[in-house]
MIKE-314219 format. One line per field, with one value per residue (C-alpha): residue in three letters; x, y, z. Coordinates in steps of 0.1 Angstrom, whole numbers, plus 5000, padded with zeros to 4 digits. Layout:
residues N
res	c(ALA ...)
x	c(X ...)
y	c(Y ...)
z	c(Z ...)
END
This chain:
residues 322
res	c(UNK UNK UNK UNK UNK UNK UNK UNK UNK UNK UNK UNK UNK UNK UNK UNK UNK UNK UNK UNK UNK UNK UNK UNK UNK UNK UNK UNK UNK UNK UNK UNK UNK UNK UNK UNK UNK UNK UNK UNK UNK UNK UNK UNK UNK UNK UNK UNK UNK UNK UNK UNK UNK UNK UNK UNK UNK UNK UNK UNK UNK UNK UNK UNK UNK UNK UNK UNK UNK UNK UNK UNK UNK UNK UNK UNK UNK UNK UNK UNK UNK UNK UNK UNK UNK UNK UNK UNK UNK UNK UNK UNK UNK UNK UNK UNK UNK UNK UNK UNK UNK UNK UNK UNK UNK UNK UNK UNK UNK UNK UNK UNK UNK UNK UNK UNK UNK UNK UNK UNK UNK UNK UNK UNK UNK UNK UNK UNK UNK UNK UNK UNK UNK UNK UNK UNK UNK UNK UNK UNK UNK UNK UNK UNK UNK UNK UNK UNK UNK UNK UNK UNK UNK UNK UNK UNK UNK UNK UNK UNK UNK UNK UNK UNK UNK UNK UNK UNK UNK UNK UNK UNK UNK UNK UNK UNK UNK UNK UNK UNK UNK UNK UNK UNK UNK UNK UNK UNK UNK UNK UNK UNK UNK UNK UNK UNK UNK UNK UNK UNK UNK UNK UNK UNK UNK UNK UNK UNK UNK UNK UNK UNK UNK UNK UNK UNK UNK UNK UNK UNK UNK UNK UNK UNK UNK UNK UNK UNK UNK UNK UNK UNK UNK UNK UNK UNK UNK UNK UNK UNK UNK UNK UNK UNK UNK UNK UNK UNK UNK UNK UNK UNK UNK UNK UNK UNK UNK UNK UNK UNK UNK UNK UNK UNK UNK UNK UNK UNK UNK UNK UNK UNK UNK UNK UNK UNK UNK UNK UNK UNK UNK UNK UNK UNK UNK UNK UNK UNK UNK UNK UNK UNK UNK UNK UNK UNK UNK UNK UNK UNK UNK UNK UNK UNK UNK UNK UNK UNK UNK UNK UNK UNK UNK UNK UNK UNK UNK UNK UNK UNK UNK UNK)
x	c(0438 0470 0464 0460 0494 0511 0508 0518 0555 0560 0564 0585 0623 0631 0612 0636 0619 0577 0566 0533 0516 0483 0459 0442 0466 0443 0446 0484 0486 0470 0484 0518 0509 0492 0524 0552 0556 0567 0548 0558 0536 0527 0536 0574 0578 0602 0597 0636 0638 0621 0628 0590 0555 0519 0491 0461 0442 0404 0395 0397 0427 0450 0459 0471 0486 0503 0516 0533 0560 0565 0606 0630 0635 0610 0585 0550 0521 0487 0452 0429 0419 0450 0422 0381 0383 0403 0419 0432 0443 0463 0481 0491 0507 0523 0534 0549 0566 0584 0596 0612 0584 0572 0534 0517 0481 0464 0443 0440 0419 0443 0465 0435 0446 0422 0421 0451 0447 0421 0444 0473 0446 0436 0470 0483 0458 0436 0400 0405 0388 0374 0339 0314 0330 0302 0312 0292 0303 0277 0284 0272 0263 0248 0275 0272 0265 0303 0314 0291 0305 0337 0333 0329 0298 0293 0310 0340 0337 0332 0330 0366 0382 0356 0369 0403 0400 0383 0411 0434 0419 0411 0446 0430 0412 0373 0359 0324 0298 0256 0255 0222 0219 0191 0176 0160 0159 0185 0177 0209 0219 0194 0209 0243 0229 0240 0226 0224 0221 0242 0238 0268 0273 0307 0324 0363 0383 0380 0347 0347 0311 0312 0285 0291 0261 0264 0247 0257 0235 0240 0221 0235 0271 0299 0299 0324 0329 0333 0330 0347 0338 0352 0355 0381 0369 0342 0358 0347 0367 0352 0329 0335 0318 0316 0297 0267 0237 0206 0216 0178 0194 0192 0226 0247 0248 0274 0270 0274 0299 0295 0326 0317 0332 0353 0387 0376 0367 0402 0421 0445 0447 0461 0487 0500 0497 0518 0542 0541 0547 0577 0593 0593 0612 0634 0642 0629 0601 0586 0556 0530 0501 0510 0492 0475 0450 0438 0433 0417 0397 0380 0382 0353 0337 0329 0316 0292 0278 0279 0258 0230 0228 0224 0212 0230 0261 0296 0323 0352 0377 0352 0367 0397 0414 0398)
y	c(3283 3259 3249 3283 3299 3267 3268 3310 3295 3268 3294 3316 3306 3324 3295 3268 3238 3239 3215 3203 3199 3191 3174 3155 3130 3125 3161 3167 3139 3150 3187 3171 3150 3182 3201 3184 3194 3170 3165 3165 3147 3174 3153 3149 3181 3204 3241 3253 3232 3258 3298 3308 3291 3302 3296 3283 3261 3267 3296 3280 3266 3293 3302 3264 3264 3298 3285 3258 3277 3309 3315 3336 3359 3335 3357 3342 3341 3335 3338 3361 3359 3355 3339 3347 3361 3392 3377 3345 3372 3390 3360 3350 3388 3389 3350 3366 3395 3372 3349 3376 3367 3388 3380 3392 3389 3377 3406 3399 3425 3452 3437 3431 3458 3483 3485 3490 3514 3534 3540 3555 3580 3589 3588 3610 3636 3629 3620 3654 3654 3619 3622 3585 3552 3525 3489 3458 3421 3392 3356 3337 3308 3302 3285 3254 3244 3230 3265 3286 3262 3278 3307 3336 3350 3374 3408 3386 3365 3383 3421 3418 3423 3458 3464 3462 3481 3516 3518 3510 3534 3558 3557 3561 3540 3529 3550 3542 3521 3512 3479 3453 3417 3396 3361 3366 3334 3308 3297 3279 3312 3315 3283 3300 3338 3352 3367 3361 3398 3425 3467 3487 3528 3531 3568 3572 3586 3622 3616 3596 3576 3544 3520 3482 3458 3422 3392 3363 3345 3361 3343 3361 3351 3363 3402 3423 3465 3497 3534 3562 3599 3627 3664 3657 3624 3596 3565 3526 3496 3456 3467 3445 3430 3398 3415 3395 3426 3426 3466 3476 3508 3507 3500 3489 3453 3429 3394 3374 3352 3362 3348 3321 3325 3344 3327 3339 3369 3378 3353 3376 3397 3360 3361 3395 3389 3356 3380 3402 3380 3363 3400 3404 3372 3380 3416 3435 3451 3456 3439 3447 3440 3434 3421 3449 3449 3416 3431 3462 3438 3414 3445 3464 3428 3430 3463 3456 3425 3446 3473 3450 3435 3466 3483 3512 3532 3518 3536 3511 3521 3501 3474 3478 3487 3457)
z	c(4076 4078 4041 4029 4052 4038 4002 4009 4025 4005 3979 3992 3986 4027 4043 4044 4066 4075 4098 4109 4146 4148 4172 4142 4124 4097 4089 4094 4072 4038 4044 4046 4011 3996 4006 4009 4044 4074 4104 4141 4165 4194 4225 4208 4188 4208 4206 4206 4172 4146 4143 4146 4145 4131 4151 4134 4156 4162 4182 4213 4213 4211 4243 4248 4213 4228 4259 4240 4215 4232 4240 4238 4211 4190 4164 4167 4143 4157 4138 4157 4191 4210 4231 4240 4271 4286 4319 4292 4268 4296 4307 4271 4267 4303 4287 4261 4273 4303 4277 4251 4223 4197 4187 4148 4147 4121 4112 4071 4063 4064 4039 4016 3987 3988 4024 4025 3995 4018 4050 4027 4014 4051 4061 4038 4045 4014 4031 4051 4085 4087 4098 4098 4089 4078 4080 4066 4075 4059 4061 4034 4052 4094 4118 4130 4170 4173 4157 4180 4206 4207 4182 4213 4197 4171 4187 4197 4166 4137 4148 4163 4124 4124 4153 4144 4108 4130 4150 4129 4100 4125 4143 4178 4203 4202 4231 4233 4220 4217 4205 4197 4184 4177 4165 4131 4115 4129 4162 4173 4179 4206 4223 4228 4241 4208 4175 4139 4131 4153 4149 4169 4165 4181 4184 4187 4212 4187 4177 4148 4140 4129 4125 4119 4106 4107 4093 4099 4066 4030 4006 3977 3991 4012 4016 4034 4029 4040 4034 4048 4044 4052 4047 4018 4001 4003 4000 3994 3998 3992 3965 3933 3905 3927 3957 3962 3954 3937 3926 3915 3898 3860 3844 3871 3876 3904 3915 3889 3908 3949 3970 3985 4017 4039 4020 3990 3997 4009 3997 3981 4016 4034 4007 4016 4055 4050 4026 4054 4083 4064 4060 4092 4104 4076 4094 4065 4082 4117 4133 4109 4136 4170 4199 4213 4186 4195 4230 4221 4198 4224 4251 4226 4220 4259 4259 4229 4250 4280 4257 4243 4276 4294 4265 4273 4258 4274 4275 4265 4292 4318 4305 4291 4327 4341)
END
């Protein structure tokens, strides 16, 4: 994720000075070669000496990573989560807010075009009443046991960026959901209490119906859509001659060359976000995705485990009040 925000700034004439901190020297080292970048060892670097900072450190490391740069009117970038669980995520904000920070998430795929493309249509009134939302989120390829280590699991891992899109597409709150996840063919999964396929109807605070599938092995490649319908207009967003289908229906054909992972797949949505984050240090725009979605996020990532462990429907305000 540093390599791909880095070669976004280094492009754009606004940034002036990018620097480097990273636990690994090997790996500060050929970004800064790659890049042209310098590097700041983390036990020297001080935190007053740059304008703004972009977190993104593996999952688990960003409350720490957090901790360390927030200040006074400084304008923060972090990669989703702000952290995994709810009482970290809590004291990062209340962090924040003490210190005068502002915090972007890293949300990409609502800067990916037609995404974005699909919540000016509802927006504007064009999709009419909206009435069932479908989302589908395939990884091409199984984690491995030091991601699952640390990844959170698959509501808080992957399901978070579904999570975000409803409410944000929806422009209300998640109230409820029914959510399941099982072990079909990977069994580290299994190891860490998780799933490698996960099922979740969720219903808005209107009533809204929106069902997420996930997978967390493609074979055909990397695969992330949706669909909204509504009373208006039936919409489709991620579908491209590169999504990784077998279509059986005479005369359509797709797949011919799958993205190959989640970079790929929305490697034009990173390049907007970065645009978008850099507009906003510049004053030319507001937060584009501030750090209530990243609450909201894990706060429906608990009720989904509290769901398929209870296997009942939870109603998200349990836990977003706790």
């Amino acid at each position: 994720m540093a390599d791909i925000r880095i070669e976004d700034m280094v492009k754009d004439q606004r940034v002036t000075d990018i620097a480097i901190v990273n636990r690994t020297a090997k790996n500060a080292e050929a970004l800064k070669n790659k890049h042209g970048v310098r590097v700041v060892v983390e036990r020297d670097f001080d935190a007053a000496e740059f304008d703004s900072y972009m977190v993104t450190t593996g999952t688990s490391h960003h409350a720490h990573a957090l901790g360390l740069v927030v200040g006074a009117r400084r304008k923060i970038f972090c990669e989703k989560p702000i952290a995994l669980e709810l009482s970290e995520t809590d004291d990062v904000l209340r962090r924040v807010r003490e210190s005068g920070s502002e915090l972007q998430i890293g949300f990409q795929r609502r800067f990916d075009p037609p995404i974005a493309k699909a919540k000016q249509l509802i927006d504007s009134g064009g999709v009419g009443t909206l009435y069932h939302l479908r989302f589908m989120s395939n990884d091409i390829e199984p984690s491995s046991r030091e991601f699952l280590a640390g990844s959170g699991g698959i509501f808080r891992d992957l399901h978070v960026h579904d999570f975000d899109l409803a409410e944000w597409l929806c422009a209300e709150p998640i109230a409820e959901v029914y959510a399941t996840r099982r072990v079909r063919e990977h069994q580290q999964y299994a190891e860490f209490g998780d799933g490698d396929v996960s099922l979740i109807h969720a219903v808005t605070k209107s009533g809204v119906q929106i069902s997420i599938s996930g997978t967390r092995h493609d074979p055909r490649g990397h695969d992330v859509r949706f669909e909204v319908f509504g009373s208006k207009n039936s919409l489709s967003a991620g579908f491209s001659p590169r999504t990784p289908l077998d279509l059986l229906d005479v005369g359509l054909s797709v797949g011919a060359d799958p993205y190959r992972g989640f970079v790929d797949r929305f490697r034009e949505a990173f390049r907007h976000e970065t645009r978008a984050y850099i507009d906003w240090l510049s004053g030319e725009r507001g937060n584009p995705c501030g750090p209530e979605s990243a609450r909201s996020g894990i706060c429906i990532a608990i009720a989904c485990e509290i769901s398929d462990r209870e296997k009942r429907v939870v109603k998200v305000a349990e836990v977003r009040g706790s």
